[in-house]
C-alpha positions in Angstrom: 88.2 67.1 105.8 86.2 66.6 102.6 87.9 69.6 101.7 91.3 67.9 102.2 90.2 64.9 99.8 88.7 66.8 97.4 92.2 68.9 97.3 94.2 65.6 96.9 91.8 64.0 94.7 92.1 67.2 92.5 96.0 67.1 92.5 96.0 63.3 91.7 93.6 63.3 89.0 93.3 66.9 87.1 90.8 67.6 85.1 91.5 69.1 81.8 88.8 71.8 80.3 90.2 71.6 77.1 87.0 70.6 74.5 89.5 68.6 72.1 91.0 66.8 74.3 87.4 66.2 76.4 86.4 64.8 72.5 89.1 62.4 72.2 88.6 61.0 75.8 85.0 60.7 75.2 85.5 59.7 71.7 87.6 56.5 73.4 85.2 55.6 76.2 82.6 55.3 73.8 84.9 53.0 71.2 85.6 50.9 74.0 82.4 50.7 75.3 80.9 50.0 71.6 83.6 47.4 71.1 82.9 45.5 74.3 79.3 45.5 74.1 78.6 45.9 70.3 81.9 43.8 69.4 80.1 40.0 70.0 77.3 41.1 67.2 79.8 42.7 65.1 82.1 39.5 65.1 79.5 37.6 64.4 77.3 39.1 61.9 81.5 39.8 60.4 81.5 36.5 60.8 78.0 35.6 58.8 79.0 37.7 56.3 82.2 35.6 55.1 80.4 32.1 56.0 77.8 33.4 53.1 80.4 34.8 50.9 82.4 31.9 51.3 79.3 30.0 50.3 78.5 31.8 47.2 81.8 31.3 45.8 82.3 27.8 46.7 78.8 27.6 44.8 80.2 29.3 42.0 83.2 27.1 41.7 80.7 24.1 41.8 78.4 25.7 39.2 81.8 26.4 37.0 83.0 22.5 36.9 79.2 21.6 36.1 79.7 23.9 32.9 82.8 22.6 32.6 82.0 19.4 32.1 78.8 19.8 30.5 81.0 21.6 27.9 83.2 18.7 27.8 80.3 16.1 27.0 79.1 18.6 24.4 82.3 19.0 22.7 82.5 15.0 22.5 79.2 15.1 21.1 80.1 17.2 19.0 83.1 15.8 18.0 81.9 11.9 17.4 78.2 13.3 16.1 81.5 15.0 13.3 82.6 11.6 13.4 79.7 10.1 12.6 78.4 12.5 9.4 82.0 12.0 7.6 81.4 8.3 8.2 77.9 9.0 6.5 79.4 11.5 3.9 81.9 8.8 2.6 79.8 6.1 2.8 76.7 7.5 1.0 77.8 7.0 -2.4 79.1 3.5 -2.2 75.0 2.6 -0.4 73.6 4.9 -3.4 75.5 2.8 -5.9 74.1 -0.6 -4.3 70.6 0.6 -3.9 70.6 1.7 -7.9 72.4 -1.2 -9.1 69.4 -3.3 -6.9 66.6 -1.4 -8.4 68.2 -1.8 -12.1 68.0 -5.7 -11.4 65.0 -5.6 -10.1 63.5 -3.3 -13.3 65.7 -5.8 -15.6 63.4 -9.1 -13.8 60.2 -7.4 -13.6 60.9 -6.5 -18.0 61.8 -9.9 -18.5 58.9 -11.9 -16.7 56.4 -9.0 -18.3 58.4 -10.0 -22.1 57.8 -14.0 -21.4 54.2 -12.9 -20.2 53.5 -11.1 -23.5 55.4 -13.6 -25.7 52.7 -16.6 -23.7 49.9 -14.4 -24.3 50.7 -13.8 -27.9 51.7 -17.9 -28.4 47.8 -18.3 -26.5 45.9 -16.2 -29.1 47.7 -17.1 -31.7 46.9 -21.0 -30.8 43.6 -20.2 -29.8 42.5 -18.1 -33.3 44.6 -20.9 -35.5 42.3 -23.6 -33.4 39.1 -21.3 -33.8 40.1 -21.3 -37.9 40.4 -25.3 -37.4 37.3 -25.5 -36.3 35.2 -23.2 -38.5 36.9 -25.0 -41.8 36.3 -28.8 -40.5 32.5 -27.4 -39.5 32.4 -25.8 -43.2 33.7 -29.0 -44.5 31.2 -31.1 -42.7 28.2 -28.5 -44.3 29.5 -28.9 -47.8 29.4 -32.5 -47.4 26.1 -33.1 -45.8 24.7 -30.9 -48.9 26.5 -32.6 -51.4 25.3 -35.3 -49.9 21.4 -34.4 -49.6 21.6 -33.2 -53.1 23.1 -36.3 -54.8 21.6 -39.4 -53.7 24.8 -41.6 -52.7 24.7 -45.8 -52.5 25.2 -47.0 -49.4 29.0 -47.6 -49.7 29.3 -44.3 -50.3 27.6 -43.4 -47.3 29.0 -45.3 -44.8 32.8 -44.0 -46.4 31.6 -40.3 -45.9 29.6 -41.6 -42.3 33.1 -42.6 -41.2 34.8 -39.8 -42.5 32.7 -37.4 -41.0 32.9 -39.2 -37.6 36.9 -38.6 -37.4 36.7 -35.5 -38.6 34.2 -35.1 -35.8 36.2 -37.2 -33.3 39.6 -34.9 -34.8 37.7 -31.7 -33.8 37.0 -32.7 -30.4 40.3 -33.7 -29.7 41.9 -30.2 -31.0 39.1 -28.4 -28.7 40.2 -30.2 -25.8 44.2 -29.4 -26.9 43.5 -25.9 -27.3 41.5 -25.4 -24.2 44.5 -27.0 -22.5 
């Protein structure tokens, strides 16, 4: 009886010898039996790997409009820091201009309070040497007198005119110091 199934079993199923056929049949198990148990980890580590590179570009893109608009803000910079050195360049000469014509009236005050200094100075000392001649000629006066005046003996009327005389010349000299010192 085993005999009988193995016959029947043999005539239902036959088993052919031929090595590449035997390859292809084994070469399809295995497939199958890889993609049933390896294809979960596959998928998934498939599926990792597009997650990440979906990642990395979507990173990218960010990173680009960053640039982007960092570029943007530098071009405006750029463009109003242009802007702003025309504005400079045209404007320069007209602030030069100013600044010299204030530093020529400034010059032109400081020469003319420094010329009314020197012409005051000059009026002083000239004052002050005319006064110093005053003084040495009413002194010299006053010496010539008193020896005239010890040499010749003089009456009294005489002496009390040339008293008096000599007091206002003395009084006259006081009054010019006190002028000139003034």
């Amino acid at each position: 009886m085993l005999n009988l199934v193995y016959e029947q079993a043999e005539a239902l199923v036959e088993l052919n010898t031929n090595i590449f056929e035997t390859n292809l049949v084994n070469l399809g198990i295995v497939v199958g039996v890889v993609v049933v148990l390896g294809g979960d980890a596959l998928t998934s580590a498939l599926d990792e790997r597009r997650r990440a590179i979906l990642e990395s570009l979507e990173d990218a893109n960010n990173r680009f409009a960053e640039a982007q608009a960092r570029l943007a803000a530098v071009e405006e910079q750029l463009a109003n820091a242009k802007t702003e050195a025309s504005s400079i360049t045209s404007s320069a000469p007209a602030e030069a201009q100013t600044a010299a014509q204030l530093v020529l009236e400034t010059a032109s005050g400081e020469m003319t309070r420094l010329r009314d200094r020197v012409a005051a100075d000059k009026t002083l000392a000239q004052t002050q040497t005319s006064g110093s001649i005053y003084r040495w000629m009413i002194g010299a006066s006053i010496q010539v007198a008193q020896d005239a005046l010890t040499v010749t003996k003089l009456t009294t009327k005489q002496e009390s005119i040339l008293g008096s005389c000599i007091q206002k010349l003395e009084k006259i000299q006081v009054d010019q110091i006190k002028v000139s010192s003034i």
